[in-house]
N, C-alpha and C positions, 0 to 999 in steps of 0.2 A: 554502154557506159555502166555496165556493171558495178555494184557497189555491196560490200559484204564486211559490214564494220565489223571489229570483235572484242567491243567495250561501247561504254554509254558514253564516253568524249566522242567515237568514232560516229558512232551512229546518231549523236546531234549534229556533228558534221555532214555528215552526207543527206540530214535530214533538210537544214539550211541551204545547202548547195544547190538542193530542187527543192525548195519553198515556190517558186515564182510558179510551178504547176497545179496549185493551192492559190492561187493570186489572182485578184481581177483585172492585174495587169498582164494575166498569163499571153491575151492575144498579141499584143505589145512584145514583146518580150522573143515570141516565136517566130514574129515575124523579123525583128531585127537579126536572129539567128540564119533563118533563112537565108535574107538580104548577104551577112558575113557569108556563108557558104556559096551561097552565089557567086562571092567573089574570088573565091577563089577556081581550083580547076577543077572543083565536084561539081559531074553532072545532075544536076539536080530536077529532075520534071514536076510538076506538079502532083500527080497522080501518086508517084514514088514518097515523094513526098510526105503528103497526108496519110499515106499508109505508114509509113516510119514514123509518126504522130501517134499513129493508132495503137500500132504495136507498143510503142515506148509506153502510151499509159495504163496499156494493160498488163506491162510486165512491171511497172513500179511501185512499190509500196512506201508508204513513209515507215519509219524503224520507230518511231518513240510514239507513245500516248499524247505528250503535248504536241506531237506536229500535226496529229491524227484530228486532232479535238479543232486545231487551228485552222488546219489547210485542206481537209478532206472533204467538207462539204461543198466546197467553189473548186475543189479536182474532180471532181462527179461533173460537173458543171461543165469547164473547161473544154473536153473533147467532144461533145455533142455536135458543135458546129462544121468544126474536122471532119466529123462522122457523115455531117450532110454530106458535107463538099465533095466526100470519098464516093460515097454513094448517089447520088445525087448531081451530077457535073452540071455548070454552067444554070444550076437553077435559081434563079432569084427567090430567096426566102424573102417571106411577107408573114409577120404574124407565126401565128401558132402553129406548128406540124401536127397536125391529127394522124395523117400516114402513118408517120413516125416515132409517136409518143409509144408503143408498146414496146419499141426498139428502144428508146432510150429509158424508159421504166425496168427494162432488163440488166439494161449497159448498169446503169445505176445501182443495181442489185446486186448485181453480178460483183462490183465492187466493193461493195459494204461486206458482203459474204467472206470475200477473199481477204479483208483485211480484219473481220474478227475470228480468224482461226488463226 
């Protein structure tokens, strides 16, 4: 889903479009997506899945300063759990990731980086 505004109407546009990736409703949201694809004839596996998750948020940026200011610290947020799942299969998260916090102190960086240049 590529998006490549070429004006500032466009790009509040497609800023709104993926808001809900900025959202604390994002888990909500992904999963009802899910659920629709499911029903139709996309084979969908879990695994594939969550990788197509993973990928999508690390290729997306928000385009304006006010989506950035709005939605990007709970989009830092958002894929972490993904991230378990991917990595991670069938484990019960309890509590806090010690394992993992370097992983996700990077992921998180790794983002901020990419969206101030």
């Amino acid at each position: 889903m590529p998006q490549a505004p070429t004006n500032r109407l466009e790009a509040i546009l497609c800023d709104a479009d993926l808001h809900h990736l900025g959202s604390v409703e994002y888990k909500m949201w992904n999963n009802c997506l899910c659920t629709e694809l499911k029903g139709t004839d996309a084979k969908i596996d879990e695994k594939n899945w969550l990788q197509q998750n993973i990928t999508f948020f690390e290729d997306h940026h928000y385009w304006t300063p006010t989506a950035e200011k709005l939605w990007l610290p709970q989009k830092l947020v958002n894929p972490l759990d993904t991230i378990d799942r991917f990595y991670y299969p069938g484990r019960i998260i309890t509590g806090s990731l010690p394992d993992n916090l370097v992983y996700r102190i990077q992921f998180c960086l790794y983002f901020r980086v990419r969206v101030s240049q």
